[in-house]
CHARMM internal coordinates of N, CA and C (Angstrom, degrees):
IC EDIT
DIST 1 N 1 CA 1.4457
DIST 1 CA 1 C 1.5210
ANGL 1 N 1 CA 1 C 110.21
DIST 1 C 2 N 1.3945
ANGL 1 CA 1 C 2 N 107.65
DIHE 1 N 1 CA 1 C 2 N 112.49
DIST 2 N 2 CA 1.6977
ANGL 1 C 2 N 2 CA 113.32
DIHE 1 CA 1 C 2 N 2 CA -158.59
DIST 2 CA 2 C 1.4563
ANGL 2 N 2 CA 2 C 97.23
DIHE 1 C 2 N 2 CA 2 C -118.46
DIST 2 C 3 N 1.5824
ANGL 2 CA 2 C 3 N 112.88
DIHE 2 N 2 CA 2 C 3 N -4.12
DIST 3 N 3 CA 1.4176
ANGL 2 C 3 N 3 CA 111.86
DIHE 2 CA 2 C 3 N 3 CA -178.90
DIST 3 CA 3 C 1.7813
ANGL 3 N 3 CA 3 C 128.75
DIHE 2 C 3 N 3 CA 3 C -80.01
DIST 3 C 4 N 1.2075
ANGL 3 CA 3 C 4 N 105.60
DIHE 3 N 3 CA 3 C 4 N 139.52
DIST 4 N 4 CA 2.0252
ANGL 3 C 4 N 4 CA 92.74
DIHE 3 CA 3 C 4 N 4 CA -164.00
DIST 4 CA 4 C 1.7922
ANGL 4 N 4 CA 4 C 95.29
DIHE 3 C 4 N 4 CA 4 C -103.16
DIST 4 C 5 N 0.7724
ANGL 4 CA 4 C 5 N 116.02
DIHE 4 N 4 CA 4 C 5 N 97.13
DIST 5 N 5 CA 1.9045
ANGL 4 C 5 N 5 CA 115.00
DIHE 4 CA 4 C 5 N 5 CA -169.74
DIST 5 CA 5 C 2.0880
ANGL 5 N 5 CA 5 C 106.21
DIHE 4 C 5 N 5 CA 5 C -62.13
DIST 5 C 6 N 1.7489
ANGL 5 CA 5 C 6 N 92.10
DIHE 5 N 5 CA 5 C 6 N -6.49
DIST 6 N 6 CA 1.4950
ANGL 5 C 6 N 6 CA 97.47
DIHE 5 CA 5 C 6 N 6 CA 179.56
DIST 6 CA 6 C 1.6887
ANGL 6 N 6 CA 6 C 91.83
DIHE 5 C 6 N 6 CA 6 C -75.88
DIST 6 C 7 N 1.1452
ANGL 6 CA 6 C 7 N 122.33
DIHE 6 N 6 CA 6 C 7 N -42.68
DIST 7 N 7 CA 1.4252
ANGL 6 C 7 N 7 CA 119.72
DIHE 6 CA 6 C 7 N 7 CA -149.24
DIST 7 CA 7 C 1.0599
ANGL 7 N 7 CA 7 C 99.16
DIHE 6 C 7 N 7 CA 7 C -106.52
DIST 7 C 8 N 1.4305
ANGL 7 CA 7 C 8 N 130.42
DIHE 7 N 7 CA 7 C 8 N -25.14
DIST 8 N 8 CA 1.6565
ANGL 7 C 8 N 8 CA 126.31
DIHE 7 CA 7 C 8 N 8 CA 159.89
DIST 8 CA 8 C 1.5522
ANGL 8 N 8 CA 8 C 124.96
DIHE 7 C 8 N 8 CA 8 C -69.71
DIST 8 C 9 N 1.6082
ANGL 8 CA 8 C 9 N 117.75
DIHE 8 N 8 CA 8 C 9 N -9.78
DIST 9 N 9 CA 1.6847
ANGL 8 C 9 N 9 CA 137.96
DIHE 8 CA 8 C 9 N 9 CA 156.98
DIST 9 CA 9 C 1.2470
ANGL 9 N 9 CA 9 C 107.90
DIHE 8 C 9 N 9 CA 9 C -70.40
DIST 9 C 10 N 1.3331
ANGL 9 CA 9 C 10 N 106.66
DIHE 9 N 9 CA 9 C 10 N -63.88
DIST 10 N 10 CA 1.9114
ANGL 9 C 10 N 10 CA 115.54
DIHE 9 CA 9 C 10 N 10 CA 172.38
DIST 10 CA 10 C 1.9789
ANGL 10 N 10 CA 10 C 102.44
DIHE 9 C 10 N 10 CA 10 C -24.73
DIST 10 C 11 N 1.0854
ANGL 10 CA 10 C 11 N 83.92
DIHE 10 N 10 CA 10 C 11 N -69.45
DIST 11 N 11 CA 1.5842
ANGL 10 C 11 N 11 CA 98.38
DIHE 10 CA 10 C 11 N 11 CA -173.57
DIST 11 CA 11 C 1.4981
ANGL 11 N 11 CA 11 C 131.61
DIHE 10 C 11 N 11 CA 11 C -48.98
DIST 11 C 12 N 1.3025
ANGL 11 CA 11 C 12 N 100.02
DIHE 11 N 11 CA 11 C 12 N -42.66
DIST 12 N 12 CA 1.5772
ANGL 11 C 12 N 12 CA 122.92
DIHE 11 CA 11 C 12 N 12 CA -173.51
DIST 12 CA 12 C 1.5863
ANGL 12 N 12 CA 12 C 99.31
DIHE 11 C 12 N 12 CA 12 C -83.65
DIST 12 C 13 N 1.2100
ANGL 12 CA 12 C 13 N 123.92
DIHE 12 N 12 CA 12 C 13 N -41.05
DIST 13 N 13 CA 1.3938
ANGL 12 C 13 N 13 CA 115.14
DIHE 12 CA 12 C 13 N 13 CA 169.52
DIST 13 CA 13 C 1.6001
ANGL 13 N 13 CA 13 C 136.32
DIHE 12 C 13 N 13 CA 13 C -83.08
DIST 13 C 14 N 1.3950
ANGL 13 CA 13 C 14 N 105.90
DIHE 13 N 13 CA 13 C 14 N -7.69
DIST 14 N 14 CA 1.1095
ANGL 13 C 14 N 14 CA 123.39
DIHE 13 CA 13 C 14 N 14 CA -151.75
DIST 14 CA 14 C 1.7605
ANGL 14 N 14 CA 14 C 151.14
DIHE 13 C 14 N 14 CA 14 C 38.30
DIST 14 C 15 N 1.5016
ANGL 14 CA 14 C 15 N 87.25
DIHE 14 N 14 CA 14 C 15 N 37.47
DIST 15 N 15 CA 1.0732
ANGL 14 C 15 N 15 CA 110.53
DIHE 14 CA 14 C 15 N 15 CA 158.80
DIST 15 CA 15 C 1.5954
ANGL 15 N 15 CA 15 C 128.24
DIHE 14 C 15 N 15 CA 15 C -40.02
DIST 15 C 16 N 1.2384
ANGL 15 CA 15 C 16 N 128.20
DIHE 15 N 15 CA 15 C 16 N 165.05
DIST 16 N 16 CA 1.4382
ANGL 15 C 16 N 16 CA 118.67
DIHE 15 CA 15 C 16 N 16 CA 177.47
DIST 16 CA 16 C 1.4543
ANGL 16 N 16 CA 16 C 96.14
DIHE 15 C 16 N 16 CA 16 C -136.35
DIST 16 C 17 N 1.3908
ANGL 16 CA 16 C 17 N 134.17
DIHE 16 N 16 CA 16 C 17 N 9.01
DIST 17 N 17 CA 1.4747
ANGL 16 C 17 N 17 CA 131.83
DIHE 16 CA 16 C 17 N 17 CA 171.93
DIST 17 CA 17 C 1.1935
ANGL 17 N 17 CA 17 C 111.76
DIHE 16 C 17 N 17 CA 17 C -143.00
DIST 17 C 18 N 1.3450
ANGL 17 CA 17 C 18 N 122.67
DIHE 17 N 17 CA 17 C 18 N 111.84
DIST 18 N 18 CA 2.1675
ANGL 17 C 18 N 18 CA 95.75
DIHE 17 CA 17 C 18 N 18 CA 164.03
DIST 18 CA 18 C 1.1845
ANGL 18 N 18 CA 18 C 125.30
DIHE 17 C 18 N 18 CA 18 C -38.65
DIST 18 C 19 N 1.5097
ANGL 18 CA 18 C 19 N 113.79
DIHE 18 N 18 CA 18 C 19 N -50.13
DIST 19 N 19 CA 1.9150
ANGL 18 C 19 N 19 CA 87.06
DIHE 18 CA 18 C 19 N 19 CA 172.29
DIST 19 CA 19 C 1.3647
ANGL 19 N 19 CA 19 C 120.87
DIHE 18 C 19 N 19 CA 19 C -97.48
DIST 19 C 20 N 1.3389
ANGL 19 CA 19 C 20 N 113.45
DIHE 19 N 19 CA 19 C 20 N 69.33
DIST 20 N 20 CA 1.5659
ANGL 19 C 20 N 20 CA 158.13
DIHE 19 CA 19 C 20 N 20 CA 131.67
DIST 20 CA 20 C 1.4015
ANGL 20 N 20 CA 20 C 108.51
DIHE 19 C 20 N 20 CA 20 C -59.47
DIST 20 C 21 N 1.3738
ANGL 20 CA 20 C 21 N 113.16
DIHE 20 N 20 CA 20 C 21 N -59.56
DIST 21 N 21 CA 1.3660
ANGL 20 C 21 N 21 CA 129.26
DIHE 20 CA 20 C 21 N 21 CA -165.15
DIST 21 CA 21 C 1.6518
ANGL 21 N 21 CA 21 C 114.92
DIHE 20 C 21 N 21 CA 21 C -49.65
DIST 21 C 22 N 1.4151
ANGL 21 CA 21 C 22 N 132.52
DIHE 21 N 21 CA 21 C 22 N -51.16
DIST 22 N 22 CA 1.0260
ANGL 21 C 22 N 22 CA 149.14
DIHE 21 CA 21 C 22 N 22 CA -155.58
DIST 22 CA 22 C 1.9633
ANGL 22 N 22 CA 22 C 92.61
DIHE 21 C 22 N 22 CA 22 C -75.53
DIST 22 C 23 N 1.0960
ANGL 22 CA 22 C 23 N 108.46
DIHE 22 N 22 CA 22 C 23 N -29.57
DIST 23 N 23 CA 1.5261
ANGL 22 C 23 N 23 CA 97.36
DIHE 22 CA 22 C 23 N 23 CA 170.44
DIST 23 CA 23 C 1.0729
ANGL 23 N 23 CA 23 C 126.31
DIHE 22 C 23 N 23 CA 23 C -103.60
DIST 23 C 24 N 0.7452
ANGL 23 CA 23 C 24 N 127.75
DIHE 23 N 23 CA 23 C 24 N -20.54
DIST 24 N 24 CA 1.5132
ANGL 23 C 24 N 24 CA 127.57
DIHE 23 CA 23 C 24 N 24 CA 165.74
DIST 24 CA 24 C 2.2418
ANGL 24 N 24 CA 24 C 112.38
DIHE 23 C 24 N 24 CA 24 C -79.36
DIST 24 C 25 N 1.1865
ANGL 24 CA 24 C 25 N 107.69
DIHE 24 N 24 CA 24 C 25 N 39.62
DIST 25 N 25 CA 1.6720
ANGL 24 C 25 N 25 CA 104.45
DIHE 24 CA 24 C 25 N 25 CA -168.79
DIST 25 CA 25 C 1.1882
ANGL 25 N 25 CA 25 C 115.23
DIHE 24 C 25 N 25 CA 25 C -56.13
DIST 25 C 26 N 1.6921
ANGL 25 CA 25 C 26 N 136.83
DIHE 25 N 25 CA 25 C 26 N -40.33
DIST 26 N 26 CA 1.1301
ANGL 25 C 26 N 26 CA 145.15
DIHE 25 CA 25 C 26 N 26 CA 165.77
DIST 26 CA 26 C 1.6270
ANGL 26 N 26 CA 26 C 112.45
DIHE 25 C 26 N 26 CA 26 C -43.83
DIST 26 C 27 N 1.2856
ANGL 26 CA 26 C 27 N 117.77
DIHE 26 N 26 CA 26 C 27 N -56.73
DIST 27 N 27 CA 1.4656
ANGL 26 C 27 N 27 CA 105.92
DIHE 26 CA 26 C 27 N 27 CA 177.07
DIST 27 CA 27 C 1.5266
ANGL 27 N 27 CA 27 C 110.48
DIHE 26 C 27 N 27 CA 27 C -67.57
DIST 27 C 28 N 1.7038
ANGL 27 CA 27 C 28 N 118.48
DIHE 27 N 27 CA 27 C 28 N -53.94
DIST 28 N 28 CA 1.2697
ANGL 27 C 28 N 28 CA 103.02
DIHE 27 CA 27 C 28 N 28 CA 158.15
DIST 28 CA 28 C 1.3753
ANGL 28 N 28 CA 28 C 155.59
DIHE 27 C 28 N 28 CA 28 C 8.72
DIST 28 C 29 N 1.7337
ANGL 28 CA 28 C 29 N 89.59
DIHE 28 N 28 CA 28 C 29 N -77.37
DIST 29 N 29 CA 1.2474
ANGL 28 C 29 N 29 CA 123.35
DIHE 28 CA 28 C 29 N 29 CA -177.33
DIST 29 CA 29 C 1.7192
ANGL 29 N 29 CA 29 C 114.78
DIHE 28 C 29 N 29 CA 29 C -60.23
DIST 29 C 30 N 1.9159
ANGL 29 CA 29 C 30 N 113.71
DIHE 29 N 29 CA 29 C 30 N -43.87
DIST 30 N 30 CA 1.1881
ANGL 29 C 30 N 30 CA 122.64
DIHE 29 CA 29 C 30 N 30 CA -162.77
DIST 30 CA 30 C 1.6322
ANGL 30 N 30 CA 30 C 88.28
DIHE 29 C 30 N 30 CA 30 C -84.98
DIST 30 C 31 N 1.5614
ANGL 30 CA 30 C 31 N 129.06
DIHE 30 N 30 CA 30 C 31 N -55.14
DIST 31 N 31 CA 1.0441
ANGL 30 C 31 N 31 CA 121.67
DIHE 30 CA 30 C 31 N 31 CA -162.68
DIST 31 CA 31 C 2.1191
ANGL 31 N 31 CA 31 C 103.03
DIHE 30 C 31 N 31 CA 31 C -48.35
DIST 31 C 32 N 1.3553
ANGL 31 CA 31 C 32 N 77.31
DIHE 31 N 31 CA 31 C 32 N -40.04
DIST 32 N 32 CA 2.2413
ANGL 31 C 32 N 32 CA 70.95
DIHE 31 CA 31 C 32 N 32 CA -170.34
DIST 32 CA 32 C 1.1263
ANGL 32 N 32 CA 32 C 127.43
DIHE 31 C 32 N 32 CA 32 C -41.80
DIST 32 C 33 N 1.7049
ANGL 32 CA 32 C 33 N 109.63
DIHE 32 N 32 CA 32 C 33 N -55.07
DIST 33 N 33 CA 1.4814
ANGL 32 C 33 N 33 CA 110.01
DIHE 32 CA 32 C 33 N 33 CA 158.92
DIST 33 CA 33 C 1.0282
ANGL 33 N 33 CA 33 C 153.79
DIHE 32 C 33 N 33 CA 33 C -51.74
DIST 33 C 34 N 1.5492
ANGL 33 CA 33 C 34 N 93.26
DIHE 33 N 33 CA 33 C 34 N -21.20
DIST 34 N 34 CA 1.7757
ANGL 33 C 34 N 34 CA 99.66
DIHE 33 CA 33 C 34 N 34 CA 155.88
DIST 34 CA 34 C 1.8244
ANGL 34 N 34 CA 34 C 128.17
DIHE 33 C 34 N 34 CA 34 C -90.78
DIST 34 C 35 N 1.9448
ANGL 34 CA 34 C 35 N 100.37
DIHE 34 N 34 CA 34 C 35 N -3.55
DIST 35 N 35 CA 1.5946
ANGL 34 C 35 N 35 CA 92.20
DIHE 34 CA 34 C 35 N 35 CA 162.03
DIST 35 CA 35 C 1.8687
ANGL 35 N 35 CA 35 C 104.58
DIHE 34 C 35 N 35 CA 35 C -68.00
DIST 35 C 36 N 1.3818
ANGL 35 CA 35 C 36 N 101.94
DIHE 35 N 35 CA 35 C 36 N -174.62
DIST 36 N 36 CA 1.3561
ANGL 35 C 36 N 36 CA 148.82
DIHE 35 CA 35 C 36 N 36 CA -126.38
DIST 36 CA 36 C 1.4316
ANGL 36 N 36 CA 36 C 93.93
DIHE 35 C 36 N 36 CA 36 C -142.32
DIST 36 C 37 N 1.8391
ANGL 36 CA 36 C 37 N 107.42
DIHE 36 N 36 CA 36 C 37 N 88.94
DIST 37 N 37 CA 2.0125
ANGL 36 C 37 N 37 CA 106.69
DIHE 36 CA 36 C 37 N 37 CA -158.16
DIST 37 CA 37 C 1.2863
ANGL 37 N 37 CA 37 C 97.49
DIHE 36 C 37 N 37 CA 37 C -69.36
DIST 37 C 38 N 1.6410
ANGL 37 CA 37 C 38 N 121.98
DIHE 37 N 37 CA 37 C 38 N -43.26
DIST 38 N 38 CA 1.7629
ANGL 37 C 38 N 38 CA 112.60
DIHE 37 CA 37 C 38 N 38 CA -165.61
DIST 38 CA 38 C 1.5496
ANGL 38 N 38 CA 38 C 116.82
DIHE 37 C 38 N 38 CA 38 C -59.58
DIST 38 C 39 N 1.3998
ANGL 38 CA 38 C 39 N 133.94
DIHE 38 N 38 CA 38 C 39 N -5.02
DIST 39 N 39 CA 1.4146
ANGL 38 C 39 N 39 CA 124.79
DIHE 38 CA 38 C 39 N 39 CA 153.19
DIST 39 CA 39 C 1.6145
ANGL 39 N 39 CA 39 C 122.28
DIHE 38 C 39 N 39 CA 39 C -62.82
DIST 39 C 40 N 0.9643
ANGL 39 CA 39 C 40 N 137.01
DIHE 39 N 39 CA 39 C 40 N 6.39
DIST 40 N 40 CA 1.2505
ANGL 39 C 40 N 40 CA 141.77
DIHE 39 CA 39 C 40 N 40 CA -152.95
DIST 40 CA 40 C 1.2696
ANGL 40 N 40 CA 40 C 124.88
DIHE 39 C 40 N 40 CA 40 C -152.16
DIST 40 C 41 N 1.1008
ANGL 40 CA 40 C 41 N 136.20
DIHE 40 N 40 CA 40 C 41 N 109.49
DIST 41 N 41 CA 1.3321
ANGL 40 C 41 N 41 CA 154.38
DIHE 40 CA 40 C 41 N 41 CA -163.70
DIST 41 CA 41 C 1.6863
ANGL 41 N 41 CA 41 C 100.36
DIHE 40 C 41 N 41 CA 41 C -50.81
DIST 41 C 42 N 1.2107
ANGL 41 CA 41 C 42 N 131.26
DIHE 41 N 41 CA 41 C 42 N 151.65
DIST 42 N 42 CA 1.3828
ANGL 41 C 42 N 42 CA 107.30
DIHE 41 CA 41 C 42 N 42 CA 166.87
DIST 42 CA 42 C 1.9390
ANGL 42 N 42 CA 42 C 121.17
DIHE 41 C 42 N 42 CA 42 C -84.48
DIST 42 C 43 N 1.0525
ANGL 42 CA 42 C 43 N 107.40
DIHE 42 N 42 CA 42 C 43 N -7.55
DIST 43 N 43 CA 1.2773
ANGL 42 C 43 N 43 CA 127.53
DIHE 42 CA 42 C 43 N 43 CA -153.91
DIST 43 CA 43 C 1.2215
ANGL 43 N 43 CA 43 C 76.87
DIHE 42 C 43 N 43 CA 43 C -85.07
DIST 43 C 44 N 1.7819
ANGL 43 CA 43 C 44 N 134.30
DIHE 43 N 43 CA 43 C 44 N -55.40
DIST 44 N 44 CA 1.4162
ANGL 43 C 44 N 44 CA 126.83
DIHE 43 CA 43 C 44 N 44 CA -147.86
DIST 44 CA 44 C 1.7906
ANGL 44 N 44 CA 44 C 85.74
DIHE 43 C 44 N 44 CA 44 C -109.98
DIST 44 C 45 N 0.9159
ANGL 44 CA 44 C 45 N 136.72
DIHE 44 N 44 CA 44 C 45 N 51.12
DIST 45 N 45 CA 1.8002
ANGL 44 C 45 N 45 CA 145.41
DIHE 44 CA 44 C 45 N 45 CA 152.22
DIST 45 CA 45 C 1.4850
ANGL 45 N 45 CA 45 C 96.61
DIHE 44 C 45 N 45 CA 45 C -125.19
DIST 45 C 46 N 1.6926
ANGL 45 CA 45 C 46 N 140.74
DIHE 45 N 45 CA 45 C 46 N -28.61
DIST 46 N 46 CA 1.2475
ANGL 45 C 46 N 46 CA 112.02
DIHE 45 CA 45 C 46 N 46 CA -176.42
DIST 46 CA 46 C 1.8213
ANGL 46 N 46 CA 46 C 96.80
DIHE 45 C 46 N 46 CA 46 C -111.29
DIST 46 C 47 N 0.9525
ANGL 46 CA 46 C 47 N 102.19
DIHE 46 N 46 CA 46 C 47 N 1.93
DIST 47 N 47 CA 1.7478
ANGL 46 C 47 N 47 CA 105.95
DIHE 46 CA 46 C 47 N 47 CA 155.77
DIST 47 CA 47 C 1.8445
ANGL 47 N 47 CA 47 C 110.17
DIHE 46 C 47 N 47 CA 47 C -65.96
DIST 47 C 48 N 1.2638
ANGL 47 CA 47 C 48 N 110.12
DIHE 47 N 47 CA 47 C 48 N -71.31
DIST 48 N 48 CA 0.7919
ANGL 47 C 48 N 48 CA 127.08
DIHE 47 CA 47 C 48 N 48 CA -177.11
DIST 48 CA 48 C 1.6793
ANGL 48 N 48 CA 48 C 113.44
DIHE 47 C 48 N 48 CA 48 C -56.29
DIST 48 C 49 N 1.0854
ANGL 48 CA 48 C 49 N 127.62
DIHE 48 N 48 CA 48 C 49 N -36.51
DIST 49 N 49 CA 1.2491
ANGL 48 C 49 N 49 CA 131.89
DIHE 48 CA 48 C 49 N 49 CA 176.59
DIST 49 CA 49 C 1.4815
ANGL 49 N 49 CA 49 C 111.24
DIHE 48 C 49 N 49 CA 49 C -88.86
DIST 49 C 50 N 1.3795
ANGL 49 CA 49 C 50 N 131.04
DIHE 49 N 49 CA 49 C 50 N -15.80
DIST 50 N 50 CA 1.6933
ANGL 49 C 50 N 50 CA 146.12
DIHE 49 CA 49 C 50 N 50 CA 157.87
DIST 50 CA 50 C 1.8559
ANGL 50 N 50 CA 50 C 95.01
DIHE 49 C 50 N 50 CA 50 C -72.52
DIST 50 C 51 N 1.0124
ANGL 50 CA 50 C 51 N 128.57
DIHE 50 N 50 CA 50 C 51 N -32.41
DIST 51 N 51 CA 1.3529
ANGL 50 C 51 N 51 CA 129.59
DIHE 50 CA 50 C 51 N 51 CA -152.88
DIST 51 CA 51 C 2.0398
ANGL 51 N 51 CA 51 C 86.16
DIHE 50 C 51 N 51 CA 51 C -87.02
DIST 51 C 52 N 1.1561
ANGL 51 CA 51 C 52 N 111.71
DIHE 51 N 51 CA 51 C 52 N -53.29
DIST 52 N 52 CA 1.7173
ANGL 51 C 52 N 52 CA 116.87
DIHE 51 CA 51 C 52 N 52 CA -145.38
DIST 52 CA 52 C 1.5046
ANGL 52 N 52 CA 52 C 80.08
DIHE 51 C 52 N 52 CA 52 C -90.27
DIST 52 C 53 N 1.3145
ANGL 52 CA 52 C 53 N 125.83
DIHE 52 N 52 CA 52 C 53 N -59.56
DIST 53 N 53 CA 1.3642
ANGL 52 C 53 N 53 CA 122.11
DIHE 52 CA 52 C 53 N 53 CA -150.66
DIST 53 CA 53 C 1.6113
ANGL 53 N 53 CA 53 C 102.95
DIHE 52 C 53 N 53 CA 53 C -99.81
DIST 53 C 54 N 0.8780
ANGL 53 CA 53 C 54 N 133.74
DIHE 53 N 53 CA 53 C 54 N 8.06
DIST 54 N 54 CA 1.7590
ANGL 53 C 54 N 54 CA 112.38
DIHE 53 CA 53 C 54 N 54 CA -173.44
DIST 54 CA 54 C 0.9662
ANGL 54 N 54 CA 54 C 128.72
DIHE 53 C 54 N 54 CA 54 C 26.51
DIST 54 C 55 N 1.2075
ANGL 54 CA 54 C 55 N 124.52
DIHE 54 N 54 CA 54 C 55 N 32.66
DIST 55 N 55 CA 1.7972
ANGL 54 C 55 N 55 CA 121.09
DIHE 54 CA 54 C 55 N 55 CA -153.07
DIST 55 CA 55 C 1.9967
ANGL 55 N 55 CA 55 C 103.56
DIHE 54 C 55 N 55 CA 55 C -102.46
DIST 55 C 56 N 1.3497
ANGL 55 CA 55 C 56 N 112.81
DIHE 55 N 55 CA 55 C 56 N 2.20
DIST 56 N 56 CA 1.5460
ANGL 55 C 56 N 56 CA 109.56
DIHE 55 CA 55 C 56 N 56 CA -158.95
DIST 56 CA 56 C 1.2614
ANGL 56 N 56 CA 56 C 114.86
DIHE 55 C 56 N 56 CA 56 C 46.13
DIST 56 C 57 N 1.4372
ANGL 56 CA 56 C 57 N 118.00
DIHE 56 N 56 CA 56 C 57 N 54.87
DIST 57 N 57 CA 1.6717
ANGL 56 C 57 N 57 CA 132.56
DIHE 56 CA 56 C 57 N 57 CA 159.97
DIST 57 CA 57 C 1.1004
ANGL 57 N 57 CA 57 C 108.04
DIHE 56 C 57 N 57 CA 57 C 90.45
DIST 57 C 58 N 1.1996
ANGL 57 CA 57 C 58 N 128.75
DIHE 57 N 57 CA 57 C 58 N -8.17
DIST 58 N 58 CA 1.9888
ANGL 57 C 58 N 58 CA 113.77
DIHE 57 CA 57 C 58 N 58 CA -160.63
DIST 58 CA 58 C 1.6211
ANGL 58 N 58 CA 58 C 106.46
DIHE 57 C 58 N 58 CA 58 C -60.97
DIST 58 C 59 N 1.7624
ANGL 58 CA 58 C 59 N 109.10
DIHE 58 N 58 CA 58 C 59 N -39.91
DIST 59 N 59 CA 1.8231
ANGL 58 C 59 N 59 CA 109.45
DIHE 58 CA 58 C 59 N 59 CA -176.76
DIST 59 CA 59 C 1.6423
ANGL 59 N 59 CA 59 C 84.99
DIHE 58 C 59 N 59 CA 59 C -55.35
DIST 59 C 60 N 1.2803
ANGL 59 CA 59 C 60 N 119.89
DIHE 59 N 59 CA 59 C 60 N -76.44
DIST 60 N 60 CA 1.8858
ANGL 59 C 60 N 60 CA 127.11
DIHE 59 CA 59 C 60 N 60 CA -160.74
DIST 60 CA 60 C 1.4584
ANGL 60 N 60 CA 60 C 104.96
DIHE 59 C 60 N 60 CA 60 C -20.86
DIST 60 C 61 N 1.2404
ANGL 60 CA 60 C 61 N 100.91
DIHE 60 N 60 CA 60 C 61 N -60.96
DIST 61 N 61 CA 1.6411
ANGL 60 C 61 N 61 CA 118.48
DIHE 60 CA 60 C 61 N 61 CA -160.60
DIST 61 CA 61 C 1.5935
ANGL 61 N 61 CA 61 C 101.33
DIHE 60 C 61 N 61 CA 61 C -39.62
DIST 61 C 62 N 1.7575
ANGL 61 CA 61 C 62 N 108.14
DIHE 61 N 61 CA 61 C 62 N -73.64
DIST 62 N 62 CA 1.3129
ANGL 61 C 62 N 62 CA 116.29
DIHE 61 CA 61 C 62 N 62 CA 163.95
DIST 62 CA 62 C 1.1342
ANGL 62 N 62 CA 62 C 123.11
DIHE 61 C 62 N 62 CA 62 C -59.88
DIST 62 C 63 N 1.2416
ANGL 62 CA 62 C 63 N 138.09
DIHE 62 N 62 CA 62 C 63 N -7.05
DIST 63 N 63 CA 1.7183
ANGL 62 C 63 N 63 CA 103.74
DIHE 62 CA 62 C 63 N 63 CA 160.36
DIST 63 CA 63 C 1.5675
ANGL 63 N 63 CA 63 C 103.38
DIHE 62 C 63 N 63 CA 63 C -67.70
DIST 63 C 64 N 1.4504
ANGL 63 CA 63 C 64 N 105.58
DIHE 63 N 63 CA 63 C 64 N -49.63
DIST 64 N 64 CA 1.7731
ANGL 63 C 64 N 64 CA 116.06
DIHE 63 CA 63 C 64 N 64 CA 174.53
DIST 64 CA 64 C 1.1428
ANGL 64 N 64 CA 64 C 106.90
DIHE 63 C 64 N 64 CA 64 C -24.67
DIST 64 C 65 N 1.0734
ANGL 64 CA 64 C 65 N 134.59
DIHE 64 N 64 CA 64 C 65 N -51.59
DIST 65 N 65 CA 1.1876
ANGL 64 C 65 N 65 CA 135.90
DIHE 64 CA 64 C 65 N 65 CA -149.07
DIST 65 CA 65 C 1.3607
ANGL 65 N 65 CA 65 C 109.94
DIHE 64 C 65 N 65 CA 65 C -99.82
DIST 65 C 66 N 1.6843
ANGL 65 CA 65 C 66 N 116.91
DIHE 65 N 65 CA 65 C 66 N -25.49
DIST 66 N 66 CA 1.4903
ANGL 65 C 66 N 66 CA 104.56
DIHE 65 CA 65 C 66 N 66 CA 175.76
DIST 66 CA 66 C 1.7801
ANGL 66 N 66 CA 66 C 108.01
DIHE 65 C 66 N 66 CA 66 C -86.68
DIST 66 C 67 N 1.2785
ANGL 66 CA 66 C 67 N 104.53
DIHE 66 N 66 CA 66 C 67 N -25.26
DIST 67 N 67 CA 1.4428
ANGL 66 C 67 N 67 CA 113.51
DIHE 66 CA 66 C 67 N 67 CA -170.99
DIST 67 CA 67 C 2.0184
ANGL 67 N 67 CA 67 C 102.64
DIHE 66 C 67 N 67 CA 67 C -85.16
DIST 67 C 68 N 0.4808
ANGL 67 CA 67 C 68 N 76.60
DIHE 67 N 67 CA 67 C 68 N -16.87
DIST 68 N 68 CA 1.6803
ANGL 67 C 68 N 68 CA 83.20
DIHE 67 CA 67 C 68 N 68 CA 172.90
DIST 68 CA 68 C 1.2808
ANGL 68 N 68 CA 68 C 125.67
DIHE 67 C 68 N 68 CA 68 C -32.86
DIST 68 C 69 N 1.4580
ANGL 68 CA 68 C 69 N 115.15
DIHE 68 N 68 CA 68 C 69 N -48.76
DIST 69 N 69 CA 1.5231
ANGL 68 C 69 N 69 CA 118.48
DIHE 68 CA 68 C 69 N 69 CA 167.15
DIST 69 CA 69 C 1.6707
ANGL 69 N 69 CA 69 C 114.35
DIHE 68 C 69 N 69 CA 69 C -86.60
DIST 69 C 70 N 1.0593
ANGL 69 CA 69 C 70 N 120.48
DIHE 69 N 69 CA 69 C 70 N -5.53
DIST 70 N 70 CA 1.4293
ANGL 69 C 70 N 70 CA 129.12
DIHE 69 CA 69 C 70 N 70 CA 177.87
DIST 70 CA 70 C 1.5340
ANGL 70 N 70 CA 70 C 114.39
DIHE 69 C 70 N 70 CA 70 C -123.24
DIST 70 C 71 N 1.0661
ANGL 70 CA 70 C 71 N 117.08
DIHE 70 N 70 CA 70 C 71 N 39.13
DIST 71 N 71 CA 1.8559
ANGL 70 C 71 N 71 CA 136.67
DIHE 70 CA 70 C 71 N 71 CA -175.55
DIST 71 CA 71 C 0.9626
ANGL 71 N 71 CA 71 C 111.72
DIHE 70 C 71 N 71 CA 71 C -136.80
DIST 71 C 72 N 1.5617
ANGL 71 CA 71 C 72 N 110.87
DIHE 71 N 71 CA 71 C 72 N 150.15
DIST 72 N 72 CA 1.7352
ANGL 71 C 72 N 72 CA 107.24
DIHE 71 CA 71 C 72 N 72 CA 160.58
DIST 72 CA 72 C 1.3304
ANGL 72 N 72 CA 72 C 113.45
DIHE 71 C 72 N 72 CA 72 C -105.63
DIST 72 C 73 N 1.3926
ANGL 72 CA 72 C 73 N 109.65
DIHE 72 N 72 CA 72 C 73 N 34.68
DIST 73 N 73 CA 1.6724
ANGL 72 C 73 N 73 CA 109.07
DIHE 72 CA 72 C 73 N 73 CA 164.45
DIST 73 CA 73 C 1.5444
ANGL 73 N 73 CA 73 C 115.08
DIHE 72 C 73 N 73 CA 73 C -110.88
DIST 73 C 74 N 1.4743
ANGL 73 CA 73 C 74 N 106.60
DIHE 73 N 73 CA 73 C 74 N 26.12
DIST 74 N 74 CA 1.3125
ANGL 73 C 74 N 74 CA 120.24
DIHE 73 CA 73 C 74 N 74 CA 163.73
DIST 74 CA 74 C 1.7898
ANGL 74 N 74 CA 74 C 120.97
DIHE 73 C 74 N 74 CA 74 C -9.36
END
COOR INIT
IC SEED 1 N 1 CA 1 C
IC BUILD
């Protein structure tokens, strides 16, 4: 897994900084669920989702939870 979901967000939103990211959470947020979880380490999706959202996991939890039957973090 060679993919950086920091720098593949950068991209997809068109951002011009990663910490860009933390303000814009709403677009964020919608774009995430429509990535593609098996590029991504899980370790660096609740990094990354601790990083944008501060939320103490609640975004993580739910992606977990929608991607769950279509993941291999079963």
């Amino acid at each position: 897994m060679d993919r950086d979901i920091f720098v593949d967000m950068k991209i997809e939103t068109g951002c011009a900084y990663i910490s860009d990211l933390p303000y814009i959470k709403e677009i964020v947020k919608k774009k995430l669920f429509e990535f593609p979880f098996d590029l991504y380490s899980k370790e660096q999706l609740q990094e990354f989702c601790d990083y944008v959202f501060r939320d103490n996991g609640a975004v993580y939890q739910s992606l977990m939870m929608k991607y769950r039957k279509n993941s291999k973090y079963n």
